[in-house]
N, C-alpha and C positions, 0 to 999 in steps of 0.2 A: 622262950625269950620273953622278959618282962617288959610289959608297956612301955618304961622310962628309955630303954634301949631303942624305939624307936621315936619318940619324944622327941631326946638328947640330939638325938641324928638330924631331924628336921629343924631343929632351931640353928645346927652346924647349916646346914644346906643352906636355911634361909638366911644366913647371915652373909654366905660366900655369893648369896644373890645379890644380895643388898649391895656389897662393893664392889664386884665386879660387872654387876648386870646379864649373868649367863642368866640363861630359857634350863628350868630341871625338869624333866619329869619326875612326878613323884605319885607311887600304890600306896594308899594311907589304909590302914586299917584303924586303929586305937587314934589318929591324931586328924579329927574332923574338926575339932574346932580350932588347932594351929594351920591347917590349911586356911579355912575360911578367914583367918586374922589376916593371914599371907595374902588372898584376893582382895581383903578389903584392903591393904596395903598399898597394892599393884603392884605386886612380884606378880610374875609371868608365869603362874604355875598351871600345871597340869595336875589331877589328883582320879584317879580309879580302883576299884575293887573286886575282886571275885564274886561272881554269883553263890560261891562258897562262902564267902563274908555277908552275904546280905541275906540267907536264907537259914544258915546254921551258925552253934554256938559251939565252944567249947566242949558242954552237956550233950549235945547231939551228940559224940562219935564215943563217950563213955570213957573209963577207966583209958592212962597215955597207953597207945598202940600205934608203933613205926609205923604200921603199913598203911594211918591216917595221918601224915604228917602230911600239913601246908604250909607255905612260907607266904605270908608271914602267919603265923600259927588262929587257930579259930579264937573267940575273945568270947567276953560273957555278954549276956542278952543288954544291958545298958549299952555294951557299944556295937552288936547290932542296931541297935535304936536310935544310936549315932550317925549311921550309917546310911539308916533309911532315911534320917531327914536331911541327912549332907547329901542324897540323890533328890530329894524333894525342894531341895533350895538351891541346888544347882551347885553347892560345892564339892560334890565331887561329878568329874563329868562323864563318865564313863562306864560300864560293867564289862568287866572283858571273862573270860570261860579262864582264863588262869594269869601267876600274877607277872607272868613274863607276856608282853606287846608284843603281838606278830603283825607281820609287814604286811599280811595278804587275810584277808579277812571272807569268808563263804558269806555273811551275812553281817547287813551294818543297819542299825534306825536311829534316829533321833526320840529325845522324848521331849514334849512339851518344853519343859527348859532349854532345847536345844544340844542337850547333853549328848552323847552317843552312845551305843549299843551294840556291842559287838560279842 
């Protein structure tokens, strides 16, 4: 799935916030600085990542093989690096173990920003 494809989506989202004023969650992998534009905005977002996203790349799982597929797919070392400072600046708030939010959680922290950790 290329970048733009999840770009294009988040400017859709952000814009059906804008007029309506719905609350979105949203799993950013490639779009930390359109989120961040979004908070400084004051849209109502939410934004998290797999600990898959923030520790590997692309490069890590080698040559495409099905049986490593993540949704949304690993990205290259710039946008881990993205990534880790959208947890360091509090733009994304979260780390969850995959990119589907479950209800019930065995373990929850906060970090310094407040962020959560699950």
């Amino acid at each position: 799935m290329p970048v733009s494809a999840e770009t294009i989506a988040l400017h859709t989202i952000f814009e059906l916030m804008r007029v309506t004023g719905a609350r979105v969650h949203l799993s950013s992998v490639a779009s930390v600085a359109l989120v961040r534009a979004a908070k400084s905005e004051g849209l109502n977002v939410s934004c998290d990542v797999t600990i898959n996203h923030v520790h590997l790349t692309d490069v890590d799982i080698g040559y495409f093989d099905s049986q490593f597929r993540l949704d949304p797919p690993l990205r290259s070392q710039r946008d881990r690096e993205a990534i880790r400072a959208g947890l360091v600046d509090g733009t994304i708030d979260s780390i969850c173990s995959r990119s589907a939010r479950l209800r019930t959680c065995a373990c929850s922290m906060r970090t310094r920003h407040g962020a959560s950790i699950h």
